[in-house]
C-alpha positions in Angstrom: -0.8 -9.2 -20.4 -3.1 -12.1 -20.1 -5.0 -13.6 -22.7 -7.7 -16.7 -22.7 -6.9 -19.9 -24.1 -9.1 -22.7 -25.8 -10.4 -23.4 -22.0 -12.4 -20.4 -20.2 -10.9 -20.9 -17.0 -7.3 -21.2 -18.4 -5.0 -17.7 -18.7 -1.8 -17.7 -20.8 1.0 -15.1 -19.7 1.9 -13.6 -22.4 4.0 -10.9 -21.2 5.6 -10.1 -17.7 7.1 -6.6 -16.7 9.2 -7.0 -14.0 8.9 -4.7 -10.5 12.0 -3.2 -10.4 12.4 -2.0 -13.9 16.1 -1.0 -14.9 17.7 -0.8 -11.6 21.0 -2.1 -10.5 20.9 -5.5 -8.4 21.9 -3.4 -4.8 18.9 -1.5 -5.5 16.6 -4.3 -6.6 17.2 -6.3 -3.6 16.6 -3.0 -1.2 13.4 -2.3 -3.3 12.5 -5.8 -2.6 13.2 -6.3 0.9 11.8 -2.7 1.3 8.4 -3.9 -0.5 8.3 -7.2 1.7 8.8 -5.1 5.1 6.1 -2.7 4.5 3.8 -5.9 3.5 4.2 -7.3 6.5 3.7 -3.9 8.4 0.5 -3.1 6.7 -0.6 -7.2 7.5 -0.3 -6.7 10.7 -2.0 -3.0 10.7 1.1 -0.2 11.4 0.3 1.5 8.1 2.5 3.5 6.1 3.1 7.5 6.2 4.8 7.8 3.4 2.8 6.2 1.1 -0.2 8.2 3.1 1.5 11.5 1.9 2.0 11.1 -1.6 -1.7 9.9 -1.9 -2.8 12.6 -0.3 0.1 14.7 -2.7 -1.5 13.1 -5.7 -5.5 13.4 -4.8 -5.6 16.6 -2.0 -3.2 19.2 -3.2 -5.3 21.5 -1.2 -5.6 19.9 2.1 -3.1 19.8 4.4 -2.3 16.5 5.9 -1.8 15.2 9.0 1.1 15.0 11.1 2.5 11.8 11.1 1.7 11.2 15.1 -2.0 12.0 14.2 -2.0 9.9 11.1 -1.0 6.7 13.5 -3.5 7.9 15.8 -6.3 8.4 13.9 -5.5 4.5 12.0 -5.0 3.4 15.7 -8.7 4.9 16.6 -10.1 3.2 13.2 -8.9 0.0 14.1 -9.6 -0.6 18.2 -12.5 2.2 18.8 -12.6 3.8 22.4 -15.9 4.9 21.7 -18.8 1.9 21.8 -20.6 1.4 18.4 -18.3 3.1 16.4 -16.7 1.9 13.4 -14.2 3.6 11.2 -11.8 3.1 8.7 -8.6 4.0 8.2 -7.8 6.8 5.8 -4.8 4.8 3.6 
């Protein structure tokens, strides 16, 4: 939680929750290095499927999604167009 001090520009921390919650320290360094690899994945555009299904879990119940070759096609397609003029984005 962040709160303003006497100065506008100027944040205090007031509290700080940490990422990995009550896990043991195997687990927290696995969460983390797993957290830094998919940054760097999604930085330099190979997007992630999992996250992509439990998104589409969470907000499409209905739908059913794609396969995970199509999802990396279609993000592939969003990001270097075949076809001229068109712009997409990519669904995650």
């Amino acid at each position: 939680m962040l709160r303003a001090a006497a100065r506008p520009s100027a944040l205090i921390i007031k509290q700080c929750y940490p990422l990995a919650g009550d896990l043991p320290p195997g687990n927290r360094v696995r969460l983390f290095f797993r957290r830094l690899a998919q940054s760097f994945r999604l930085m330099v555009g190979v997007h992630d499927y999992q996250a992509y299904l439990r998104h589409h879990r969470q907000h499409h119940p209905t739908e059913t999604p794609m396969s995970e070759r199509a999802f990396h096609r279609y993000c592939l397609e969003a990001r270097f167009p075949s076809q001229g003029g068109k712009l997409g984005k990519c669904p995650c």
